[in-house]
C-alpha positions as CSV (number, residue, x, y, z in Angstrom):
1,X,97.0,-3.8,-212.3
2,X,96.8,-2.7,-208.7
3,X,96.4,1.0,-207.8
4,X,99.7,1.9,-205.1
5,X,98.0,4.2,-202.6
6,X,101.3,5.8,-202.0
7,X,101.0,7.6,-205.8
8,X,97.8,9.0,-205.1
9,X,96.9,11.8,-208.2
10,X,94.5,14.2,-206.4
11,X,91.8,15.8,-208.9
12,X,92.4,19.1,-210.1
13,X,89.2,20.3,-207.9
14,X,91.1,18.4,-204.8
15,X,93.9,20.6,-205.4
16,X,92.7,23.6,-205.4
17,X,90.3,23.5,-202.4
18,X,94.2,22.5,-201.2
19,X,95.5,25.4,-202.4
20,X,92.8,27.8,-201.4
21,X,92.6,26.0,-198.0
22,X,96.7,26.7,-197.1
23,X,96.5,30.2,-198.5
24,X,93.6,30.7,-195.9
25,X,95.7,29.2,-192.9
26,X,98.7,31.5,-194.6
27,X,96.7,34.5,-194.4
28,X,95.6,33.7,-191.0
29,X,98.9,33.3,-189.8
30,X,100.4,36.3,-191.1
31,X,97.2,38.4,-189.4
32,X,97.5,37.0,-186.2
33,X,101.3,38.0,-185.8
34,X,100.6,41.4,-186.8
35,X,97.9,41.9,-185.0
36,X,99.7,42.7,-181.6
37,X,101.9,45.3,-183.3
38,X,98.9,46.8,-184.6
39,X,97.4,47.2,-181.2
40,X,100.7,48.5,-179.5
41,X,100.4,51.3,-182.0
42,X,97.3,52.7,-180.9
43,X,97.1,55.8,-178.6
44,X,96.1,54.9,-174.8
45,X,92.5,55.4,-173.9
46,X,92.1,59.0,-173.4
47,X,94.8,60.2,-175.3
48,X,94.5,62.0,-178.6
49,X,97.8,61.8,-181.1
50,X,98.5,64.9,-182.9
51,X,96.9,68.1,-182.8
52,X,93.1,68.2,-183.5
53,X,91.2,71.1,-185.5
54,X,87.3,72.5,-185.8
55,X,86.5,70.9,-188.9
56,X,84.2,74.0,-189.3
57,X,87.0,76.8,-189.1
58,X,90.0,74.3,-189.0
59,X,91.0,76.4,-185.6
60,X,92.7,73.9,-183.0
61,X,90.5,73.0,-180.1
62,X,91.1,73.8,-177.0
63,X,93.0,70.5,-175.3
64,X,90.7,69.0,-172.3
65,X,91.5,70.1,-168.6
């Protein structure tokens, strides 16, 4: 009996190195799309969100300038 290349059974190991392999690329995918929103919500260089206290007398420091 000739084996039909077409119905290939992949070994359990093939698929999960599969499996593990698109999860990766998933992952990946989803990081990279949220990566730009993440930067956008940072504060500008130089500029300090929210107010900041002495974490010795929790008194607000004086702002620069």
């Amino acid at each position: 009996m000739r084996t039909n290349p077409a119905r290939f059974s992949a070994s359990t190991e093939d698929r999960t190195i599969m499996t593990l392999t698109a999860r990766a690329l998933a992952t990946a995918s989803v990081l990279a799309l949220l990566a730009p929103a993440a930067v956008h919500a940072q504060a500008p260089a130089g500029q300090i969100q929210g107010r900041v206290t002495s974490a010795e007398t929790g008194a607000p420091l004086a702002a620069p300038g």
